[in-house]
N, C-alpha and C positions, 0 to 999 in steps of 0.2 A: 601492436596488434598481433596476435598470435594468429600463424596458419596452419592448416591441414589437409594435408595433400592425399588424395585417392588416386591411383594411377593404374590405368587401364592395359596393358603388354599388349603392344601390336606386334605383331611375328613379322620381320624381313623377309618379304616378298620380292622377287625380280618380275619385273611386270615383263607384256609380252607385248604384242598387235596381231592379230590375222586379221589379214583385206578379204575378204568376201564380194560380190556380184550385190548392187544394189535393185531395188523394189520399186512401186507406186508408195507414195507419200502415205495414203492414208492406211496401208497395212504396217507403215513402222511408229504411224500414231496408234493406231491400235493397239500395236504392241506394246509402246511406251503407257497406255492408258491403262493395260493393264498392270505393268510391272510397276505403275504407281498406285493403282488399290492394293495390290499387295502389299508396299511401301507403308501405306497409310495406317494399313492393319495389324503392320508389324509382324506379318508371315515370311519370315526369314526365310524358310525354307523352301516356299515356292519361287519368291525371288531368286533365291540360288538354280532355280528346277528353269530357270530363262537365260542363265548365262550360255555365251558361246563354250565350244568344246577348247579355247586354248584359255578362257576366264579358270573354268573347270580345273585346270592343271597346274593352275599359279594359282588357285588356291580351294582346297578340302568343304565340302557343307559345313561340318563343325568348326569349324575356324571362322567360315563367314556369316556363321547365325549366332557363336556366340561374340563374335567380335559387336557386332548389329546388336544385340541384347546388351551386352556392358556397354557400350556406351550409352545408348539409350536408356537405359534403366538409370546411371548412372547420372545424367544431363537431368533427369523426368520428364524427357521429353511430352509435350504437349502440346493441342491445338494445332500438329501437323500439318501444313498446307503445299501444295504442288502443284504446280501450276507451268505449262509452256508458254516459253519469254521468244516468243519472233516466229519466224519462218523455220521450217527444217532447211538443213544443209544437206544437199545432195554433193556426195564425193563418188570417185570413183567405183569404189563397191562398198559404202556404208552409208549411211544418213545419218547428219547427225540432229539430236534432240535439244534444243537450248529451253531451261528450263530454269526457276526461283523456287528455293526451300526456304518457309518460315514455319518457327514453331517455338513455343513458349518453353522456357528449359528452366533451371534450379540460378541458371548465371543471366538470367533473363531473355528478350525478345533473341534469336538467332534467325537473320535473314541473310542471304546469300540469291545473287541474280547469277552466278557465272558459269554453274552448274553446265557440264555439255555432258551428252549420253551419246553414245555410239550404239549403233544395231545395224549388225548384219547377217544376212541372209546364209542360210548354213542348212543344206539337206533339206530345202523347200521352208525352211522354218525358221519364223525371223527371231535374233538371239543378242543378246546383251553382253557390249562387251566391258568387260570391268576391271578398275583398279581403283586403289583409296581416295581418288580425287569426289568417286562415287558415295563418299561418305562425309568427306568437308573437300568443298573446291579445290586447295591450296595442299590436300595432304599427298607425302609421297609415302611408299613402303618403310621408309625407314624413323619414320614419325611417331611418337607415343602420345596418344592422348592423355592430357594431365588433369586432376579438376582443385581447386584450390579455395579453401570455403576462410573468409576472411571475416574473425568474431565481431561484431560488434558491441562495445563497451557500452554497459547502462549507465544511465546517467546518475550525477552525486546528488544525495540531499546533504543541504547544506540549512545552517542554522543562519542569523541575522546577519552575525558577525564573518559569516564563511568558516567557519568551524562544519569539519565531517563531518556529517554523521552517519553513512552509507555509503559506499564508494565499493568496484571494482579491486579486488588485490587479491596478494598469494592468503592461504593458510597453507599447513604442512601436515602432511600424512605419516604418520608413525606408524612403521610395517614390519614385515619379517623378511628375509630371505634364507628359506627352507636352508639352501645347501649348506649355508654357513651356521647358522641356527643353528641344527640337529645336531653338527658336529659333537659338542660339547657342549653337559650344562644344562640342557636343553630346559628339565622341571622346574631349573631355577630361575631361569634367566624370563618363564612364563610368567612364575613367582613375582617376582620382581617388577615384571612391568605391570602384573595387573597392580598391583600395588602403589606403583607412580602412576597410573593415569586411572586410578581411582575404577575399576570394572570387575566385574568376574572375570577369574583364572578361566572358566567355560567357554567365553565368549572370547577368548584366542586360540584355544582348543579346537576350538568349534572351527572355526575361519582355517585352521589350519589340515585341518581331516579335511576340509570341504577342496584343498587343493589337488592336483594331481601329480603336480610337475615344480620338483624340487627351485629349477633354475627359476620358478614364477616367484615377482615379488607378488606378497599378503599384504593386502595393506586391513590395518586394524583399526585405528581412528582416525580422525581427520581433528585435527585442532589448530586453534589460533598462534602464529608466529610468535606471539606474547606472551604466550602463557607458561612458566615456571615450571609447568614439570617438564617441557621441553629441556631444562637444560641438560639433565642426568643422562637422555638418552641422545643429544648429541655426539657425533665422531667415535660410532659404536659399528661401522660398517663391520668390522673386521669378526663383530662377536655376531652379523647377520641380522642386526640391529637397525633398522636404515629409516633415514627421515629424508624423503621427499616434498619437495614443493608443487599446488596445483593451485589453480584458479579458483576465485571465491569472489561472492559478496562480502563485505566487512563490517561491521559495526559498532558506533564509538556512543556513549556513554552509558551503557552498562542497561540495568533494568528501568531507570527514568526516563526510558525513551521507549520499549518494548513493545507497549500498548500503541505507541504514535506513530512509531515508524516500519514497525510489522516487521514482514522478513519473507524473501521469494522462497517458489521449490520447483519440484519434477512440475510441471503440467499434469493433469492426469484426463484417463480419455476423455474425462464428462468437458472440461475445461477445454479440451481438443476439438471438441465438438461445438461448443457454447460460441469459441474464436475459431470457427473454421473460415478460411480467408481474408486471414490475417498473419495468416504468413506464417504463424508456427508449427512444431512439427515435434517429433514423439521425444525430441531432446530437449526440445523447449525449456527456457524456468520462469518463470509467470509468478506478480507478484500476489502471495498467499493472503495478508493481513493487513492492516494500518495504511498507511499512504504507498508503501510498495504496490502494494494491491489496487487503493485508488487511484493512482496516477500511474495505471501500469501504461497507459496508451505513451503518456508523456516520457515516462523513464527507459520505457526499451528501446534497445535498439534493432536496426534491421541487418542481420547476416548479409554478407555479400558474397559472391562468388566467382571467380573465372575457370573459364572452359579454352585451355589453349593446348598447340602441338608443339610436343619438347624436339626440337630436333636439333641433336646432339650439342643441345645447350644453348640454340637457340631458341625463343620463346617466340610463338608466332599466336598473336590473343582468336581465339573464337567468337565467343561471348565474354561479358564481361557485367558484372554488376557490384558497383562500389560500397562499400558496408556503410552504411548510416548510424552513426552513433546515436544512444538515447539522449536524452535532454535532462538538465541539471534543475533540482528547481532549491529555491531557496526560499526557508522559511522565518516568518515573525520569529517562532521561538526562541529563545535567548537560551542556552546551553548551560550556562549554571546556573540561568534561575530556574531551571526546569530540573537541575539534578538537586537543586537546594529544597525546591519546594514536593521533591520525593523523599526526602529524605528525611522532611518535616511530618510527612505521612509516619515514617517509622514503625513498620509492620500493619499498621492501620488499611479498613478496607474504605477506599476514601477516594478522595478525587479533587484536584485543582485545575482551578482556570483563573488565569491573568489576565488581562488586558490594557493595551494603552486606552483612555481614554480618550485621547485628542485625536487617534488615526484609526481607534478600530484594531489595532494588529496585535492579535494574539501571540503573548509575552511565555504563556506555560499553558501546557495541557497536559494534565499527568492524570494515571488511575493505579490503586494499588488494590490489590497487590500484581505484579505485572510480571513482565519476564525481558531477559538477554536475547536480543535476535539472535547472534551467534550460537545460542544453543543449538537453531534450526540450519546453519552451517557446518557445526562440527560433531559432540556429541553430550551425551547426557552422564553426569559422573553418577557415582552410587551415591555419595553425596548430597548430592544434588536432588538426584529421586525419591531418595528417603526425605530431604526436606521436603518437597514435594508434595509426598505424601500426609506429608504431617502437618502441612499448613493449606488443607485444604484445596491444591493447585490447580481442580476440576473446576474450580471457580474460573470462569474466563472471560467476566462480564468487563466490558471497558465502560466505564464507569462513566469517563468524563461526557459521552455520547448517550448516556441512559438519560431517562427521566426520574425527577424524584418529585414530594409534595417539597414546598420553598417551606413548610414553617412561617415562621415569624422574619423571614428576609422579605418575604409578601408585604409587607407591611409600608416600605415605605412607597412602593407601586401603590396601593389604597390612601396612602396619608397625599401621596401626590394628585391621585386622580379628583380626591376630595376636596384639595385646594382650588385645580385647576376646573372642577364644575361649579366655584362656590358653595358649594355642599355643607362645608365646614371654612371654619376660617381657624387661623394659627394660634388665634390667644382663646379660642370658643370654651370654654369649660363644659366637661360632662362628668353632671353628678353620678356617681355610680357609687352603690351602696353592697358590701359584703362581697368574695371571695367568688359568688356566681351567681348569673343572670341569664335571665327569659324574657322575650320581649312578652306575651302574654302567656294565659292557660292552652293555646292553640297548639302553645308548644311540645305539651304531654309535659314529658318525664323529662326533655333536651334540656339542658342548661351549659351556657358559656363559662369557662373561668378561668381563672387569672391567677398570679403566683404569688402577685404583692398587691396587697390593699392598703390604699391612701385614705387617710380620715379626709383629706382636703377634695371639691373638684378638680378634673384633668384637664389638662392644656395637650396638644400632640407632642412638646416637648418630653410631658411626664410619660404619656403613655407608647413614645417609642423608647424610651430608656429606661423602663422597667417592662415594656413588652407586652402592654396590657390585651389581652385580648379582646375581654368585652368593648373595649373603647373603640376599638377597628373592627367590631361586627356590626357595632353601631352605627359608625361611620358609614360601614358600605352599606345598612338599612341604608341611610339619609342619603347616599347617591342614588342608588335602585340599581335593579339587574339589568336594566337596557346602558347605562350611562356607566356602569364600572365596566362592565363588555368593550364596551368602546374605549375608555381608557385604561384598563391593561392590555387590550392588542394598541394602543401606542406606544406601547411597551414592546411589542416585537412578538408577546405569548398568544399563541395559539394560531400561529400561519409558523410556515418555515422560514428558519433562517439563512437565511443568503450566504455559505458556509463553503468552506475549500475543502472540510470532509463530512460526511455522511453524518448526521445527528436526530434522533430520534425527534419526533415534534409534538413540541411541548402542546398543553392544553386547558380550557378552561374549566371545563368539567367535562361529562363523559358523554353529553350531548351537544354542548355546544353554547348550553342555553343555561341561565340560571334561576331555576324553577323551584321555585320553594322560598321563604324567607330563610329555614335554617341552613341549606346552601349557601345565599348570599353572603348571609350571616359568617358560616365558617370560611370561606371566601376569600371575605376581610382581614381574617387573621393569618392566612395561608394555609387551613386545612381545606374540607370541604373535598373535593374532586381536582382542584387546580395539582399541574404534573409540570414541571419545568425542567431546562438542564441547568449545568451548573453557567455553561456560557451566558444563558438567558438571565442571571441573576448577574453575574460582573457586569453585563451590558447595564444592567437597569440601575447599579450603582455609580456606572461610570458617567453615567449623564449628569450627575452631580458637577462633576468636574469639567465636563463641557457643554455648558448653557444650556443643559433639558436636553442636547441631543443626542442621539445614539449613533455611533459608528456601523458605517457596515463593516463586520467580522473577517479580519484578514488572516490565512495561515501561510499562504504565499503569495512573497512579494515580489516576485522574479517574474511576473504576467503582466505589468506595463499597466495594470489595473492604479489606479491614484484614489486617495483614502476617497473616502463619499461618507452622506447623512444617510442613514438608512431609516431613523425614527427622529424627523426634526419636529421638534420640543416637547417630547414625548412629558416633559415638565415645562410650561411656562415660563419662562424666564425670570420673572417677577418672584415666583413661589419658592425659586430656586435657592436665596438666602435663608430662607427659614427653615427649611428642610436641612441644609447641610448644619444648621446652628441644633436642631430638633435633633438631628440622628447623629450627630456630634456626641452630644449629652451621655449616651453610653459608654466614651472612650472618655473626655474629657472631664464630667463631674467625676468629684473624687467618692460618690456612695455608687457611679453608675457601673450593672456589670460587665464592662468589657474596658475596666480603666487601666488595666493592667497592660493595654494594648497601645497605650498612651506612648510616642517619639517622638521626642524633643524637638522642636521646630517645625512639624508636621502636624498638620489636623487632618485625623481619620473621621469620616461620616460613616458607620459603621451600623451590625445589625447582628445579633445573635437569633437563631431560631433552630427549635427543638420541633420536629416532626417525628408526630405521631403515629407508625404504623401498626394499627387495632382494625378492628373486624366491629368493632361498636363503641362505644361512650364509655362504658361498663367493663370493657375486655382489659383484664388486667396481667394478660399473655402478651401483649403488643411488645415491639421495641422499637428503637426511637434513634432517628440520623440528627444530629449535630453540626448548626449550619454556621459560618462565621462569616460574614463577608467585608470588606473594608476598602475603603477610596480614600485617596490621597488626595485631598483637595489645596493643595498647600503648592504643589508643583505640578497635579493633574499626569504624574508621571504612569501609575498603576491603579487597578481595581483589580482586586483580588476575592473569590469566591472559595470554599472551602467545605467540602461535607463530608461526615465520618459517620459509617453506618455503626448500629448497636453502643451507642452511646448511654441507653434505660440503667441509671444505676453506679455509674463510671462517672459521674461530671457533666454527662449532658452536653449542652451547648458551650460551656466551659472549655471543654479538648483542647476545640482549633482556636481558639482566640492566641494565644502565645506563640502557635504556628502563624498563621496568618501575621502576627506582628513583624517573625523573624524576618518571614518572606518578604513584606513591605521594605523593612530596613534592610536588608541583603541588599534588593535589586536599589532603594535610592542612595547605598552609597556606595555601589557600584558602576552607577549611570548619575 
């Protein structure tokens, strides 16, 4: 725990006494009553303007108003309170005051009963007599008040396995110092480093004109202990070269974590204002983004402080307030499957989500294109910003948290709800004739279609493994708009999910209701108005693998929370065979499209879908996100969900199938 010491200079005073003639009791309350409003007000000066004439001499107004202001400014003191504890004591010629000081300070509650004030009577006029006991009980003149502010460490996130990924630690500041610098060399040695630490030669320039005083160090960057060009400007003190160490947050896997786990900063006033009375203050760092940010309550910690008297190296405590460290938390995500499955993105603007399905607990959550927390620790290269700029980095949507339409990943929420109202049955064939279809002329101009047309009728086998549409608008015709409603919110869409971060909330349509046939219709196949996340699609895959039911979604598992059903039998149990054999078919038959995705000893129940984002039927400007999702029903180990925007043109739904595969066999033969 690093400390910081503010220290207050008391000047050595020789204290005195003069005995005086004492009074009537209630003229030296009086007195006392008022030399505590002014106490109270922090009118140093009139206080001073009551001391006796030998207080006056052992010590200057200016000494004892601002002795009274630094320390009080210093403590922040607050809540002031004063108060007489007993009887006055009648002495020979003084009375004394026994009186309790409480008041709220930086090192918390300061109460004190012992407090005694003297006041005697001096030229008809009753006078206070004073030395530092009048400031803390116990203090003498040769005392220095000390205040010692004690950091509190913010807590780690930690992944499944306890692997870092956030943690308190040093980086190192690469700087100047002017005197040794300038000596010689000087144009080169700017040269030079802007060149190893990748910046404009201006912006050491700059920092260096902006100094006054040769003997200051500059400090120029701040970068990570890790980083490689470190090494050149190491044990350079001599050329005015100098690398220091300061305190930092730290952050460990790179940009696959970026979006997830954010990164703190300065507070700023609006934020100052937002958390007022909670304790932080214009130094504060609060977290900015991702889970720093959402679990700022949980991760910080509370500064502590003590307020004590150094006298000559002994420590006598005032107040006292112990620093509270923040809290650790730790998350479902698994660390390389979460840098594997960014990596499977590969510049792509796209987004992954994992899941166990047997516990609910979120395996990977990734969105690209993303960024290094550490950037927001140390600094930004030219490099760096010119990529940047070249890749669009104004983009700052976290993907895995947005809503998209599902596509054709809709399909087996529709094939399911169909099963489990009797709606349809698994072997039901529907004739369906040519490439596109209308249920009547009511329709206008709308017509449904399809990519592949069978001379034969469809069974839901064919029609999830070729993707058929018309087959699943039909479908959701024959359940109706009140009875699919109901069966995709068993599904989990369109309420919120019970989530350890913030997630947009998905929907059924943009009223609620499905009004229209050609809604319902598009619906079925996952266009229409339906918006989901990516979590809400691995949850509805992952019921496959455990009996129809849905997990509630875990992202930390360090809360003593125990796995739970969040959506029990979101699928019947009974329907449950035929589904995984039906959505099987795309990975497993060898014409089906997503065979490719096929792992030896592993059966994926699986789904491609291409969503359609057009302005109409006819908009031939749209583009198209790229859905792949797949479960493991073979060990029930993972469900994985996968979408890649602007797909129109590139392969479509194609992309992510061989990513999603990777990702599946990564993590089952790594677990």
């Amino acid at each position: 725990m690093r400390i910081f010491k503010h220290i207050i200079l008391l000047l050595a005073i020789t204290s005195g006494i003069f005995f005086i003639g004492c009074s009537s009791q209630s003229k030296y309350a009086e007195t006392f009553e008022t030399y505590k409003e002014y106490w109270l007000q922090n009118d140093f000066s009139a206080m001073y303007e009551m001391l006796n004439s030998e207080s006056k001499n052992y010590i200057d107004e200016d000494t004892f108003t601002t002795r009274y202001s630094n320390i009080y400014s210093a403590m922040e003191m607050a809540d002031l309170n004063i108060e007489i504890n007993g009887e006055l004591i009648e002495n020979e010629n003084f009375v004394t005051v026994p009186f309790t000081l409480k008041g709220n300070t930086i090192a918390g509650e300061l109460s004190f009963d012992t407090y005694k004030l003297n006041i005697y009577k001096e030229d008809d006029e009753y006078k206070i007599d004073w030395d530092e006991s009048l400031i803390f009980p116990n203090m003498t003149s040769e005392d220095k008040v000390l205040i010692e502010d004690y950091e509190a460490k913010r807590g780690k996130i930690l992944d499944r396995n306890d692997k870092i990924l956030a943690e308190d630690g040093e980086i190192s500041v690469i700087g100047i110092y002017p005197a040794i610098f300038d000596l010689e060399n000087k144009d080169s040695k700017i040269e030079e480093l802007a060149n190893t630490l990748d910046i404009n030669k201006e912006t050491i320039i700059n920092k260096l004109n902006e100094n006054s005083n040769p003997e200051y160090f500059v400090p120029i960057v701040d970068i990570l202990s890790t980083d490689e060009k470190l090494t050149s400007l190491l044990n350079r003190d001599t050329e005015g070269i100098v690398v220091n160490k300061k305190s930092s947050r730290v952050y460990y896997g790179g940009n696959a974590f970026g979006r997830l786990i954010g990164y703190i900063g300065n507070i700023t006033s609006e934020e100052l204002e937002e958390n007022m009375d909670k304790g932080y203050t214009e130094l504060s760092l609060i977290g900015k983004a991702g889970l720093e940010q959402v679990y700022e309550d949980t991760l910080r910690g509370y500064d502590g402080c003590e307020i004590y008297l150094d006298r000559n190296g002994e420590h006598l405590t005032i107040a006292k307030k112990d620093a509270i460290d923040g809290n650790d938390i730790k998350l479902a995500i698994d660390f390389d499957l979460q840098n594997k499955a960014y990596s499977e993105l590969n510049n792509e603007k796209g987004t992954v989500t994992a899941v166990d399905p047997k516990t609910g607990e979120v395996l990977a959550l990734v969105s690209a294109p993303s960024y290094d927390s550490n950037t927001f620790m140390t600094y930004v290269t030219k490099t760096k910003a010119e990529e940047w700029e070249n890749t669009n980095y104004t983009d700052q949507v976290n993907r895995f948290s947005n809503i998209y339409s599902p596509g054709s990943t809709m399909k087996l929420i529709t094939g399911a709800v169909g099963l489990n109202t009797g709606a349809i049955t698994a072997d039901e064939k529907f004739d369906i004739q040519g490439s596109a279809w209308q249920k009547d002329e009511s329709w206008g101009t709308y017509k449904i279609t399809r990519v592949v047309t069978l001379d034969s009728p469809m069974t839901l086998r064919e029609a999830a493994k070729f993707s058929d549409n018309i087959y699943f608008g039909q479908v959701a015709l024959k359940i109706g708009s009140k009875k699919l409603i109901e069966g995709i919110k068993k599904f989990g869409i369109g309420e919120e999910i019970p989530f350890d971060y913030p997630l947009a909330q998905s929907s059924i349509s943009n009223s609620g209701e499905l009004n229209g046939e050609i809604l319902l219709a598009d619906t079925g196949y996952g266009q229409g108005e339906l918006m989901v996340t990516p979590l809400n699609i691995a949850l509805a895959y992952s019921s496959l693998a455990n009996e129809g039911n849905i997990m509630t979604p875990r992202l930390v598992i360090n809360n003593d929370k125990e796995a739970s059903i969040w959506k029990e039998k979101a699928i019947n149990p009974e329907n449950i065979p035929v589904l995984i054999e039906d959505f099987s078919a795309t990975v497993n038959d060898d014409d089906g499209p997503a065979n490719s995705a096929k792992i030896p000893g592993i059966n994926l129940a699986a789904k491609t879908g291409t969503a359609e984002i057009k302005a109409s039927q006819d908009d031939e400007n749209g583009t198209e996100n790229g859905w792949f999702v797949a479960v493991d029903t073979t060990t029930s180990k993972i469900s994985v969900a996968m979408m890649i925007e602007d797909v129109k043109d590139r392969g479509g739904s194609t992309i992510p199938i061989p990513k999603v595969k990777n990702i599946i066999e990564y993590y089952l033969n790594n677990n």
